[in-house]
C-alpha positions in Angstrom: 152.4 135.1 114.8 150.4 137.4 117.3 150.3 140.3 114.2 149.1 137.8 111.6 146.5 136.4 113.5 145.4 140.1 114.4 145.6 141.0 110.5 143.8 137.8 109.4 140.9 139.0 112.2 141.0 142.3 111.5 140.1 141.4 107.5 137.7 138.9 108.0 135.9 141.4 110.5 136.4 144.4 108.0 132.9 145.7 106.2 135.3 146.3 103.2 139.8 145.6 102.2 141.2 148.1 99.7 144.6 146.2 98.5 147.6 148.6 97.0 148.0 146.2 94.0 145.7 143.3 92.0 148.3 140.9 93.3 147.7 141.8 97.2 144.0 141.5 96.0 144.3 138.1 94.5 147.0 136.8 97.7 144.0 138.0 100.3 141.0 136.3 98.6 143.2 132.8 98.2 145.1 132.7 101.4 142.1 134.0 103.8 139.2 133.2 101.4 138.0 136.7 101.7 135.1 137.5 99.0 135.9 139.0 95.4 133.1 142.4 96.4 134.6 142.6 100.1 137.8 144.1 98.5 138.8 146.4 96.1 142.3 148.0 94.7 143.6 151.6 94.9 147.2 151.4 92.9 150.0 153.4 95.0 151.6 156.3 93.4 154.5 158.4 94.5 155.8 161.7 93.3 158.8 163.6 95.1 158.4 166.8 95.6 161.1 168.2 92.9 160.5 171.8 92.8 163.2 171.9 95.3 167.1 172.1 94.7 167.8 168.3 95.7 171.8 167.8 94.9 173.2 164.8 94.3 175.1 162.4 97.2 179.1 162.8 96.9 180.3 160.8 100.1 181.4 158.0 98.2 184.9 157.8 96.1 183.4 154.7 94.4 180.2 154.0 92.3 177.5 152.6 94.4 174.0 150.0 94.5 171.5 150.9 96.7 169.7 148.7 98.5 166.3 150.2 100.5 164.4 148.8 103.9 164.5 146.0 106.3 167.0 143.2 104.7 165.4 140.1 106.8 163.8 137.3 105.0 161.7 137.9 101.9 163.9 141.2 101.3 166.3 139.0 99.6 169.4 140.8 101.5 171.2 137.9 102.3 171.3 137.3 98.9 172.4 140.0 97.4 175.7 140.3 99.3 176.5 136.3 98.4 176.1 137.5 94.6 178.1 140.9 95.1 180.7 138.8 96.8 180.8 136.5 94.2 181.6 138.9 91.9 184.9 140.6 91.7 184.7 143.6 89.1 181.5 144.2 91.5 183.4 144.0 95.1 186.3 145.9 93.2 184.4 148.7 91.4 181.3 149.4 93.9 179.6 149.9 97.0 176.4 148.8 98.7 174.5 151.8 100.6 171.9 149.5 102.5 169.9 152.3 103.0 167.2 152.1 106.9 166.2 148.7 108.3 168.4 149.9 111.2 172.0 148.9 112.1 173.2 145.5 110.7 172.6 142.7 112.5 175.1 140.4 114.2 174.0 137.9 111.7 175.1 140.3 109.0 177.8 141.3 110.3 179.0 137.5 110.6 177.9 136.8 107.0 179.9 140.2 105.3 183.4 138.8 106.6 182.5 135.4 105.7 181.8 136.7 102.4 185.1 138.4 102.6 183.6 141.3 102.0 184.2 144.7 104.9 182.6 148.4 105.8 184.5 149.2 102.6 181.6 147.2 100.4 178.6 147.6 102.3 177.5 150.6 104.0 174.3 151.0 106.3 173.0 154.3 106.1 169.9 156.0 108.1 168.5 159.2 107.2 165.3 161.1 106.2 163.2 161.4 103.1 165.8 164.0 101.8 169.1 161.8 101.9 167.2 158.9 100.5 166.4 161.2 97.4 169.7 161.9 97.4 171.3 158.7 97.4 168.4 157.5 94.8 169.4 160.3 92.6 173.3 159.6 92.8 173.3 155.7 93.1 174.9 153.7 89.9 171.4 151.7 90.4 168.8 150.6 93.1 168.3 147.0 93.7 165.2 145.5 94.9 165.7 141.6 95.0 162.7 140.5 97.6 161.8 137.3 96.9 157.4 138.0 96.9 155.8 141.5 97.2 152.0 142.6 97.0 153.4 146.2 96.0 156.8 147.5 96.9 156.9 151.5 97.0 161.4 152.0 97.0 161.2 150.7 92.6 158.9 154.0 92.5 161.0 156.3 94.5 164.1 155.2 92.6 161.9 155.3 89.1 160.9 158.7 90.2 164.9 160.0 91.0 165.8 158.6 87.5 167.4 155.9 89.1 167.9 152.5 86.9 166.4 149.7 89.2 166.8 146.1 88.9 163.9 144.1 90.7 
């Protein structure tokens, strides 16, 4: 609550917002009734630097979905496993990589056995910028199931690895 109520301040006190997407734009003016001309958009871009050699991951024996960030909330994590479980040519065939958002939670852990589901299925990995490009260049797909986002940056990483994404 303390960071919203700084964020709400520190917009209402701001001379000028840029917002990463139209959406962000439209969220701030509704929700804090900031003015139309107080804010304006610059679109995110990303680009990975490719003129390196950048192999692909090969940890894995089978196929894997890649999951990217925090999983709490909005992020939608809690779903994803529920479906995946749900699913046996999924559980059977693949892995989730759960890639940063730290080590899973005790609530996670709790939910992956109730789901019947083991380290075997779902992986947490941590890493820098150069095993994520990895993993987004050797993952089956990336999946990206948050519930609300003003912009989310991991669909253009993936986008920009040739990874298929599913949002």
């Amino acid at each position: 609550k303390y960071y919203i109520e700084a964020k709400k301040n520190a917009v209402k006190n701001a001379d000028h917002v840029v917002c990463i997407s139209e959406n962000t734009r439209k969220d701030l003016i509704r929700i804090l009734g900031i003015d139309y001309e107080k804010t304006s958009v610059i679109h995110h871009g990303f680009l990975y630097n490719n003129s390196s050699n950048h192999e692909k991951f090969r940890e894995y024996e089978k196929p894997y979905i890649l999951f990217v960030g925090i999983r709490g909330g909005y992020k939608n994590f809690r779903n994803l496993l529920s479906v995946f479980a749900s699913k046996t040519d999924l559980k059977k065939n693949y892995t989730i990589i759960a890639f940063g958002g730290g080590p899973f939670s005790r609530n996670e852990i709790r939910l992956i056995r109730e789901l019947g589901l083991s380290n075997k299925n779902i992986i947490q990995k941590s890493g820098d910028d150069n095993l994520l490009r990895k993993l987004y260049k050797s993952a089956s797909l990336f999946v990206y199931p948050s519930l609300y986002e003003g912009f989310g940056l991991p669909p253009l990483e993936a986008m920009s690895c040739g990874c298929p994404v599913i949002c």
